[in-house]
N, C-alpha and C positions, 0 to 999 in steps of 0.2 A: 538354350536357343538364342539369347542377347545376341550373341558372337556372329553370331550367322544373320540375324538381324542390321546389325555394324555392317556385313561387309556386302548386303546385297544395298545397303544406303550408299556406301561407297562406291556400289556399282556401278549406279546411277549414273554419279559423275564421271568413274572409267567409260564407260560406252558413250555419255556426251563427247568426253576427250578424244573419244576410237572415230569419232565421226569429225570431230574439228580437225585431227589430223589428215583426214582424207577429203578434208573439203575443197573445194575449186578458189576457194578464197578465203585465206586464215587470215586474214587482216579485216575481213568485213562480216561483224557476231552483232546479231540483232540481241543487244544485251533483253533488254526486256522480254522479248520472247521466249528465250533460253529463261530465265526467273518465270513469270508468269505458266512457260509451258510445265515445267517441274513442279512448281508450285500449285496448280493444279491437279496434277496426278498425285501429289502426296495429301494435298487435303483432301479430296475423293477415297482414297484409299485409307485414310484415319478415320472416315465417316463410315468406313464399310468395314473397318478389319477393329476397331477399335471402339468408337461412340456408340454402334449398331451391336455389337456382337455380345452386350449381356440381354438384351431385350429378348423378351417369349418373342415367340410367330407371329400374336397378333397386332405386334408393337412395330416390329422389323417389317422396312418394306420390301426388302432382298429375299429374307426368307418366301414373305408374301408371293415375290415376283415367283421366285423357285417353285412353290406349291404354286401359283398362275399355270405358270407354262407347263409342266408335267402333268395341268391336268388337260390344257388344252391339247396336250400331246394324247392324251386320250384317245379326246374325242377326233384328233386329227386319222386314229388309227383305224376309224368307223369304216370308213370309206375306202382304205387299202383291205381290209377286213370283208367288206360286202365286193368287190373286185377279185381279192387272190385267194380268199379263204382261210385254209391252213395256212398257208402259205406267210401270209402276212400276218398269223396270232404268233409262232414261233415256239408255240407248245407241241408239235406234232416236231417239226424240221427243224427245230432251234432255230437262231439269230441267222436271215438272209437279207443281207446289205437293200438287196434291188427291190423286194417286198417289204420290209418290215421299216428302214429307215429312208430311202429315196421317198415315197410317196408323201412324208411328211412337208417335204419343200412343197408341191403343190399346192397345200393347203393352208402350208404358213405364206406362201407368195399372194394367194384369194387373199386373205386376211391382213396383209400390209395394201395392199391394194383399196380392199375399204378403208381403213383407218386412211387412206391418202383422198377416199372418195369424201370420208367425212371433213375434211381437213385437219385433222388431228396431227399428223406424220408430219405435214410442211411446221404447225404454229411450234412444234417440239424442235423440228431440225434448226428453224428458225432462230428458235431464242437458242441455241447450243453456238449459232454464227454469230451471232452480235455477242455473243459471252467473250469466245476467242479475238472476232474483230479489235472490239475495244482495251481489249486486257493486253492482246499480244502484240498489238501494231503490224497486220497484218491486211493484205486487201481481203476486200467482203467476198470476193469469188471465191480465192481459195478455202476460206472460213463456211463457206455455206458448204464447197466440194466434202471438207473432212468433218463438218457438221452430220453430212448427210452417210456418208459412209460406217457412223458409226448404224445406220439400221437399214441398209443398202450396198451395192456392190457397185456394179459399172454403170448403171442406174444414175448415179449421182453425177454423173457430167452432163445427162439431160438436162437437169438442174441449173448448168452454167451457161450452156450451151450457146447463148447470144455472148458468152465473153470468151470463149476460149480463142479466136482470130488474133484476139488481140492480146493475149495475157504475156506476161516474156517470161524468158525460158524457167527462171527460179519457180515462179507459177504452177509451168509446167510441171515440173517436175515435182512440185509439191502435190498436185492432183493426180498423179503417180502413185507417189509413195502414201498417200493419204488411203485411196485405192488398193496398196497392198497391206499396208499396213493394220487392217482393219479386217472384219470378217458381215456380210450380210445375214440380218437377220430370219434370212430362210434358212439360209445353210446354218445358221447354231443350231436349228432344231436335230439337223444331222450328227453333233457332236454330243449333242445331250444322250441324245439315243446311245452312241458309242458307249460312255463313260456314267452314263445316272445307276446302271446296279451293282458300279462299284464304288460309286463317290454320287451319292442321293441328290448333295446340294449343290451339282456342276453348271443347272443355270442360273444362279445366283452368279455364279465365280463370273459366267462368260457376260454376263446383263456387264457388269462391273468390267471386264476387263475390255469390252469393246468400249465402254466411254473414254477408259483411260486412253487404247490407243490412237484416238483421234488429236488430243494434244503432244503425245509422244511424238509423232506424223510431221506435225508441225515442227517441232523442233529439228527433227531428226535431218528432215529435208532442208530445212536452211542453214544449218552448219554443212550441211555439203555442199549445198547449191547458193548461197547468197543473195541474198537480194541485189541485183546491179541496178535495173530499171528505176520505172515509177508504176504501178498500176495502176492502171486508170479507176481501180475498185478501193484503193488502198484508204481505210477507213470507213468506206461507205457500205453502210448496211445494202446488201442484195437479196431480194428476192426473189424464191425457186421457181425455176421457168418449170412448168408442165401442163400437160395437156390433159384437164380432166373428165372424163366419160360425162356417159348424157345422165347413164343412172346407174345403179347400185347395180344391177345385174348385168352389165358392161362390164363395169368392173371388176367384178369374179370373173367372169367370160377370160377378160384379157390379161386378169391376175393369175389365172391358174394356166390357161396357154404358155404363159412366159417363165412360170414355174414347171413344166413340160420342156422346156427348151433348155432350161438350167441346169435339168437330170441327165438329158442328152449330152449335153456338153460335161458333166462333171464325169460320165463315165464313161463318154468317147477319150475324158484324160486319164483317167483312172487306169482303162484297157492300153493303151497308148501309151501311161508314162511308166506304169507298172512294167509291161513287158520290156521294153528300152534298159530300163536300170535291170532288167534279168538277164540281158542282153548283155550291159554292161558288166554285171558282175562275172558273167561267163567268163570274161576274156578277162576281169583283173584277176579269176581264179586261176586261170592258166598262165598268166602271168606270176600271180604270187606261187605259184608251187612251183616255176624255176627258181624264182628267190630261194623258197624256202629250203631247196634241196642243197643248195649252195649256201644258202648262210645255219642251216642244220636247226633250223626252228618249224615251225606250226601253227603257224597265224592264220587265221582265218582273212582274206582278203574279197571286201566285199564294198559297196559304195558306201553303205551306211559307216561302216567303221571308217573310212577315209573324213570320209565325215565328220565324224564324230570328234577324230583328232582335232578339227579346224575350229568346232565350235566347245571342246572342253573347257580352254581359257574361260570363256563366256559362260557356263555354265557356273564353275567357281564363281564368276564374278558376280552374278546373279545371286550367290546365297545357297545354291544347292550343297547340301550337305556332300561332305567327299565321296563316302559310300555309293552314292547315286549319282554323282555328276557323268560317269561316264553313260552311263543308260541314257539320264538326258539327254546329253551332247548327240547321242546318236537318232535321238528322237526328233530333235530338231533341225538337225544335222541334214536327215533324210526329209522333212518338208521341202528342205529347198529343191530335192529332184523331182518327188512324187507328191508334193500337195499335202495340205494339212491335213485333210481324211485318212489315210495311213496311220498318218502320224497320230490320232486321236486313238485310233483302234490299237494301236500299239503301246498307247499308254496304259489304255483301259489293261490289254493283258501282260505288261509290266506288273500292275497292280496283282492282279491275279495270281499272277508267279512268284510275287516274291521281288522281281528285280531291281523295285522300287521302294525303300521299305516306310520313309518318312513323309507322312502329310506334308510337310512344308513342300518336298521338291514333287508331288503329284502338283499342287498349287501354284509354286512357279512355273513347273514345267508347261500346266492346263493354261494360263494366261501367255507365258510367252509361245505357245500353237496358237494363239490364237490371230490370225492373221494371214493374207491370201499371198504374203511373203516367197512365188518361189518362181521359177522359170514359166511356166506353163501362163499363170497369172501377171509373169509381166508382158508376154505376147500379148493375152487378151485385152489391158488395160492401153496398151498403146495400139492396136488393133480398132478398140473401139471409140477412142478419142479421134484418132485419125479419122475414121469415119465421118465424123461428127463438124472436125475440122481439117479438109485434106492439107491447104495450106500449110500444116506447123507437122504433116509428116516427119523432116526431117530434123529437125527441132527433139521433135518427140523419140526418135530413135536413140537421139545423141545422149537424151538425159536418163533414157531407159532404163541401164544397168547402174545408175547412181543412183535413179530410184529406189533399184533395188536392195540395193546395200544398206542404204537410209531407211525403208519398211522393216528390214532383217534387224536393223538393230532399233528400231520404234519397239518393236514387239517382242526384243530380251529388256527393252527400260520398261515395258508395262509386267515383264516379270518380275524384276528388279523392284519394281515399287511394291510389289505384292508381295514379294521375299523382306520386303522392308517390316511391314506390319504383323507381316502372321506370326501367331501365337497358338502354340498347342489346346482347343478349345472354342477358338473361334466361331463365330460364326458360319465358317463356310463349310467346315467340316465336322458339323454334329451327325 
């Protein structure tokens, strides 16, 4: 496995490259960023795949974390459990998306909510922005935005909220791709659920792969977007703007409300983006079966596989072993139309079947899903900055889909670094 080791290292710097070619300004490389932002995802990543992974359970904090969450995921299922009954135990009906894993957000949204009522959530995101601040050369707004994203979603520009008027557009678009490039800690508890009865230690993988891609974020976005400006935050430690309740039972009140609204919207996209791409595949089907009568082949013509072509390269580059790079590519491939949720459940029964056969590419593949990386999520994130500040509207449209591209390839470099260290035994897959 060296080899493959080699060339997801080598990744790294092809997808930095993939992004300095497509940048708005190839003459202007925040060198130290670029150093500092890698350099931090590979010492994280040597401490979690490497220094971490001969210790027992009760040495490992990862493991720890992993046994943490799986058990609070329990206790999370009480309460879908006293609501749906059978329904949500999955012993009678087997596994149902909308009982058994939906209901988890709610209860992980309550519980990020206290931990923000204690002040716990800010003094962590906190010291996460002055780490980036001082190391990357970077302003303290965008630093505290993709601080905060590693355990939050659109949430985190509330946070900025008295600076985005004035932020200029590299800024912007950093709190974008910071945004997409990351996943909220409600929604992993979604992804665990998908993939723990076939890969045990999946929230160890994802605790780990959302810190990674909040420096990835960083980089990603200012090789595309460049810093031109000056920001008025640039170096100065920021603090998160928010509004905290009267008292603890506020709190929940308005933590689980908001985790009600999250379910809503994940599967008014869900219903929405699912049928669209069935839509779509209808007519490339009818389309490829003229090809195919004509050019006397039998290809299956569908988005995923279109797809899949686009992001294969990528997959290689990453370190997936050849055998499996094409499954991946399609796995990832298809986030970008239908959301990362698909895409977790489809890895989960890749594993199952067969189609996936090597821990390293379930590994890479689980960290680079890991991220709000696709269409559906760049509407919301500029949707809800806009709001926030109508002013930089158009600002925000322009950088929108540069964001996008910049998230997409954050979260194949937090594959990449994970394809970098894993080793047959690791830690993450006892």
């Amino acid at each position: 496995m060296q080899w493959y080791n080699l060339v997801s290292f080598a990744g790294i710097f092809v997808l930095a490259f993939v992004a300095w070619l497509c940048s708005a300004d190839r003459r202007n490389v925040n060198r130290r960023l670029l150093v500092w932002g890698i350099g931090l995802q590979l010492g994280l990543a040597l401490v979690v795949f490497v220094f971490l992974a001969p210790l027992p359970e009760a040495w490992n904090p990862f493991l720890g974390l992993n046994t943490l969450v799986n058990k609070v995921l329990e206790s999370a299922a009480a309460g879908a459990q006293f609501v749906f009954g059978d329904l949500a135990r999955g012993e009678k009906y087997g596994f149902i998306l909308a009982f058994q894993a939906l209901p988890t957000i709610i209860f992980f949204s309550a519980l990020r909510a206290i931990l923000y009522f204690y002040k716990v959530m800010p003094v962590v995101i906190r010291a996460f922005a002055r780490l980036f601040t001082r190391l990357m050369k970077v302003s303290g707004a965008e630093s505290l935005c993709a601080a905060s994203n590693i355990f939050v979603g659109i949430e985190s520009t509330l946070g900025i909220r008295p600076h985005l008027a004035t932020m200029t557009r590299s800024e912007l678009c950093t709190v974008l791709t910071a945004g997409m490039a990351t996943v909220a800690s409600n929604v992993m508890a979604l992804y665990i659920m998908a993939l723990r009865d076939r890969f045990p230690t999946i929230a160890a993988h994802l605790i780990s792969a959302s810190i990674l891609s909040a420096p990835a974020a960083l980089v990603m976005s200012k090789l595309l977007l460049p810093e031109s400006g000056t920001p008025e935050t640039l170096g100065v430690d920021v603090a998160p703007h928010y509004e905290r309740e009267n008292n603890v039972f506020e709190a929940v009140i308005n933590g689980a409300n908001s985790g009600v609204r999250l379910i809503v919207g994940i599967v008014a996209l869900l219903i929405a983006g699912l049928g669209l791409v069935a839509l779509v595949n209808l007519g490339l089907g009818a389309l490829g079966g003229v090809v195919n009568r004509v050019a006397g082949t039998d290809l299956p013509w569908t988005l995923s596989r279109l797809l899949g072509y686009v992001m294969y390269p990528f997959a290689l580059v990453m370190g997936v072993p050849v055998q499996d790079a094409w499954e991946v590519a399609q796995i990832i491939g298809l986030r970008s139309i239908e959301t990362e949720v698909p895409g977790y459940f489809r890895l989960a029964s890749a594993i199952a079947a067969g189609t996936i056969t090597h821990g390293r590419s379930v590994v890479i593949c689980a960290y680079a899903l890991c991220g709000f990386a696709h269409v559906a999520s760049m509407a919301i994130f500029v949707g809800g900055v806009a709001a926030l500040a109508p002013s930089r509207t158009k600002d925000l449209s322009e950088v929108a889909f540069r964001a996008l591209i910049a998230a997409t390839l954050a979260c194949l470099m937090t594959g990449a670094v994970a394809g970098t260290f894993f080793m047959d035994g690791t830690l993450l897959l006892r």
